[in-house]
Residue frames as qw, qx, qy, qz and C-alpha x, y, z in Angstrom:
[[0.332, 0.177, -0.925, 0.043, 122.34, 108.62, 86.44],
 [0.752, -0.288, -0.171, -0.568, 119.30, 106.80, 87.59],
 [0.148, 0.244, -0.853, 0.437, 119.70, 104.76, 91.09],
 [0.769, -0.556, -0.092, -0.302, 117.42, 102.72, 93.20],
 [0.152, 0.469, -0.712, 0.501, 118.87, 101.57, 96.10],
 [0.762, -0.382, -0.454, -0.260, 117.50, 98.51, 98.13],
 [0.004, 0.284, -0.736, 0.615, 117.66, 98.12, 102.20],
 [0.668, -0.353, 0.259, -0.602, 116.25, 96.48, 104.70],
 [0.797, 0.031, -0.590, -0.126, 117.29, 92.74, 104.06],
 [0.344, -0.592, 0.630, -0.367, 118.50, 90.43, 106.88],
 [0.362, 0.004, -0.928, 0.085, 118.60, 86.68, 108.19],
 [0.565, -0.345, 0.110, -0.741, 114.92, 86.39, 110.03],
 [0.163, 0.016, 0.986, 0.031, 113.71, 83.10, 111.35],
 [0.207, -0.542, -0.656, -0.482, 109.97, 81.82, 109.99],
 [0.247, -0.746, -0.588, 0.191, 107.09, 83.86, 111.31],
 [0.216, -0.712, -0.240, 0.623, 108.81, 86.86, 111.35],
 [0.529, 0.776, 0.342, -0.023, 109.05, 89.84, 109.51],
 [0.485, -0.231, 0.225, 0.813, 110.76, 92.38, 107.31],
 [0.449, 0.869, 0.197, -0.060, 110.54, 95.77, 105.23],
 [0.654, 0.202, 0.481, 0.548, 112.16, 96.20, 102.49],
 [0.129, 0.848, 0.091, -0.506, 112.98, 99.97, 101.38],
 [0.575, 0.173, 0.357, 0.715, 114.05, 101.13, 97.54],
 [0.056, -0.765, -0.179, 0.617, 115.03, 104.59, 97.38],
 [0.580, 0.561, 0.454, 0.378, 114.99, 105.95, 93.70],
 [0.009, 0.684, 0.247, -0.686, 116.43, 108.67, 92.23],
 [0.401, 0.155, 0.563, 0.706, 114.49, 109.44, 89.45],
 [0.342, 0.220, 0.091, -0.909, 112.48, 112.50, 88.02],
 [0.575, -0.012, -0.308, -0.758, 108.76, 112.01, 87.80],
 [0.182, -0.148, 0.949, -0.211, 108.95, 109.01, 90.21],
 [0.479, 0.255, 0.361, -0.758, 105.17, 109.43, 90.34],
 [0.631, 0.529, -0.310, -0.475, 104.83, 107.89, 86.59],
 [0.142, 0.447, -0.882, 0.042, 106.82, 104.69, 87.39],
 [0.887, -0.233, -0.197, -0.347, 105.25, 101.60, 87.63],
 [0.015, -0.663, 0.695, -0.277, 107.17, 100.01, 90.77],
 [0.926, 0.019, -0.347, -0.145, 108.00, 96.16, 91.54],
 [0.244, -0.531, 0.801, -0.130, 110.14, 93.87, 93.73],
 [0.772, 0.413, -0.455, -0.160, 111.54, 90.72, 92.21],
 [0.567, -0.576, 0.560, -0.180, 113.39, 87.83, 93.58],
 [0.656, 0.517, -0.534, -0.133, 115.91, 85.30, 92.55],
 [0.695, -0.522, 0.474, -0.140, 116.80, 82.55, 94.71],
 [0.263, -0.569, 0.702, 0.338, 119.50, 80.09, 94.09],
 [0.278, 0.112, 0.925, 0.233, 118.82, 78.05, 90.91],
 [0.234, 0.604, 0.724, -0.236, 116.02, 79.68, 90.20],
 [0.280, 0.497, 0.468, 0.675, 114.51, 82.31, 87.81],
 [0.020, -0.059, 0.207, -0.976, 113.66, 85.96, 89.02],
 [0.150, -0.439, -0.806, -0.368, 110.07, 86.36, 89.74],
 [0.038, -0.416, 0.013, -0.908, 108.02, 89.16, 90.30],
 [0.221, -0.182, -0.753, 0.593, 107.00, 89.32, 94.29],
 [0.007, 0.732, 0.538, -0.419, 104.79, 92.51, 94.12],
 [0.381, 0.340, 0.534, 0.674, 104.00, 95.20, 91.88],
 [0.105, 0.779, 0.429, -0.446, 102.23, 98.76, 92.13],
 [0.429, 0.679, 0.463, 0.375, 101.18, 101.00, 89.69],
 [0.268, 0.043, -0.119, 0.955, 101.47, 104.86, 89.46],
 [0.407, -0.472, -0.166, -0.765, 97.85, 105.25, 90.26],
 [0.046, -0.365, 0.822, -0.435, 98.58, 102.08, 93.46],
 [0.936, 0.076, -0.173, -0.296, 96.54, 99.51, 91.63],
 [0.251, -0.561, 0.785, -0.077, 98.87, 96.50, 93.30],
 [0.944, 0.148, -0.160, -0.250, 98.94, 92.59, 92.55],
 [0.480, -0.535, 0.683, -0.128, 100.94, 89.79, 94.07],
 [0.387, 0.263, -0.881, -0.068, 102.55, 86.81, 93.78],
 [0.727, -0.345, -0.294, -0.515, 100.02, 84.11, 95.00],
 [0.763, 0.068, -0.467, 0.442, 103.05, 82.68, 96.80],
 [0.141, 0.013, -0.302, 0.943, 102.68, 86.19, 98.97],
 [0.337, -0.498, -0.247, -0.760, 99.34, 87.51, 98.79],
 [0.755, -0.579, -0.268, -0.147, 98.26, 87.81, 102.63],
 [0.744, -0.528, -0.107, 0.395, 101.61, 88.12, 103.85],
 [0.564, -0.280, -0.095, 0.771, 102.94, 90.80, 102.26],
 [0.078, 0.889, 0.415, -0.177, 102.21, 94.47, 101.21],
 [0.584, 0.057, 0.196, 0.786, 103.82, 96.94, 98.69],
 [0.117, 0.923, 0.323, -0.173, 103.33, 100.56, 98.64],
 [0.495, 0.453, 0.065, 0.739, 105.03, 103.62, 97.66],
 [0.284, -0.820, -0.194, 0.458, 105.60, 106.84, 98.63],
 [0.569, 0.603, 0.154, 0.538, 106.25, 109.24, 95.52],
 [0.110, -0.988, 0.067, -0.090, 107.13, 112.46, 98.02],
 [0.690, -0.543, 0.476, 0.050, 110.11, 109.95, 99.05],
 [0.500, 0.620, -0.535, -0.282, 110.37, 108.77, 95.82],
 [0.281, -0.158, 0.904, -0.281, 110.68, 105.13, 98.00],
 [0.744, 0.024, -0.561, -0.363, 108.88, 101.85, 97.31],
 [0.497, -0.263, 0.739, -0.372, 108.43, 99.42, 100.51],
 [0.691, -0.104, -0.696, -0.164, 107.77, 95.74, 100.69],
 [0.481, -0.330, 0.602, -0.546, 106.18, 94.73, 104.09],
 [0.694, -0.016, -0.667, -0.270, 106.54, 91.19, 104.27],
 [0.501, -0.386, 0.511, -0.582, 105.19, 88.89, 107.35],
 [0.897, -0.065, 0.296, -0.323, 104.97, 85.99, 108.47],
 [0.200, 0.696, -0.604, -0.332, 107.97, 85.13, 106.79],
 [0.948, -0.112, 0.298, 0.017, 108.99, 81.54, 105.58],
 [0.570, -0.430, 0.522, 0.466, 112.09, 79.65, 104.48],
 [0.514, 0.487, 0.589, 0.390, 110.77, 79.56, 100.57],
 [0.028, -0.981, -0.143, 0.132, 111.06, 83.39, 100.89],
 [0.462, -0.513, 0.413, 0.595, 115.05, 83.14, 101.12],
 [0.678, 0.470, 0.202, 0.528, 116.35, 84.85, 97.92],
 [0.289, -0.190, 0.286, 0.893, 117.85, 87.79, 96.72],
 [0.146, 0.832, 0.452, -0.288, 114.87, 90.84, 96.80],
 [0.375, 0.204, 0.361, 0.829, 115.12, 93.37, 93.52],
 [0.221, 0.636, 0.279, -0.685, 113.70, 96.80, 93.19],
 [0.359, 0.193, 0.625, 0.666, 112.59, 97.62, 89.61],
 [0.210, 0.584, 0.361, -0.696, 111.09, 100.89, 88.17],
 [0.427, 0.349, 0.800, 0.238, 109.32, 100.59, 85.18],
 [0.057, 0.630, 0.042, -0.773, 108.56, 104.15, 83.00],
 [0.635, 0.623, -0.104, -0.444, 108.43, 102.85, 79.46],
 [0.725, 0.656, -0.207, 0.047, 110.56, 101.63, 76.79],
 [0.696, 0.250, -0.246, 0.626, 113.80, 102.80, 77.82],
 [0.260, -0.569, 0.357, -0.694, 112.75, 103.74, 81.08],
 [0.856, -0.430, -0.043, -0.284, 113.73, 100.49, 83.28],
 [0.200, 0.628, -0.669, 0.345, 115.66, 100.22, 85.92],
 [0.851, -0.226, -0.474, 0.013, 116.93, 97.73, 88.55],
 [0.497, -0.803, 0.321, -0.071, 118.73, 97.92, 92.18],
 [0.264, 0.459, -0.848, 0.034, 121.76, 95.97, 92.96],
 [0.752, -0.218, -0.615, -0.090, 119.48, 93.55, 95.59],
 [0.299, -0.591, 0.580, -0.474, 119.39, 92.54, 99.07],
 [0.246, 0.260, -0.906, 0.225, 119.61, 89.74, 100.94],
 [0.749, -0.379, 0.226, -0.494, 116.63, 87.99, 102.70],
 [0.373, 0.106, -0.908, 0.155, 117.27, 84.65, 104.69],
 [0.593, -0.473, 0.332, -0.560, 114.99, 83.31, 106.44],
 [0.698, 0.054, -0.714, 0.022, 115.97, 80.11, 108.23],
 [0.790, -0.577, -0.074, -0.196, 115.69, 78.41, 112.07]]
């Protein structure tokens, strides 16, 4: 049974930060192309940040500059470092790992808020 597991949300105010941890457990993490998504209320999911399995990355232009996704395949872990935070951030943060066909999975979410 394949699990990611997201942590690190919280209630921030603007300016500040958070990281964001999904722990995975699947075999061959290393092959996974890995993402974090977000849904705020009313709104449609939309992919935040993205890294490959060689850690070619790309961003939402709505993030680039303020936040930063890596991996860590010994950990089998995915991070989002986000800064500088603002209120248009507030949603509900997804892990997704991305292996093929009928190799993609999703966390359950977390919670970011960021508000004054």
């Amino acid at each position: 049974q394949v699990q990611l597991v997201e942590s690190g949300g919280g209630l921030v105010q603007p300016g500040e930060s958070l990281r964001l941890s999904c722990a995975a457990s699947i075999n061959i993490f290393s092959i996974y192309v890995l993402g974090w998504y977000r849904q705020a209320p009313g709104k449609q999911r939309e992919l935040v940040a993205a890294i490959s399995n060689g850690g070619t990355t790309n961003y939402a232009d709505s993030v680039k500059g303020r936040f930063t996704i890596s991996r860590d395949n010994a950990k089998k872990t995915v991070y989002l470092q986000m800064n500088s935070l603002k209120p248009e951030d507030t949603a509900i943060y997804y892990c997704n790992a991305h292996g093929g066909i009928s190799r993609d999975y999703w966390g359950q979410g977390t919670q970011v808020t960021v508000s004054s």
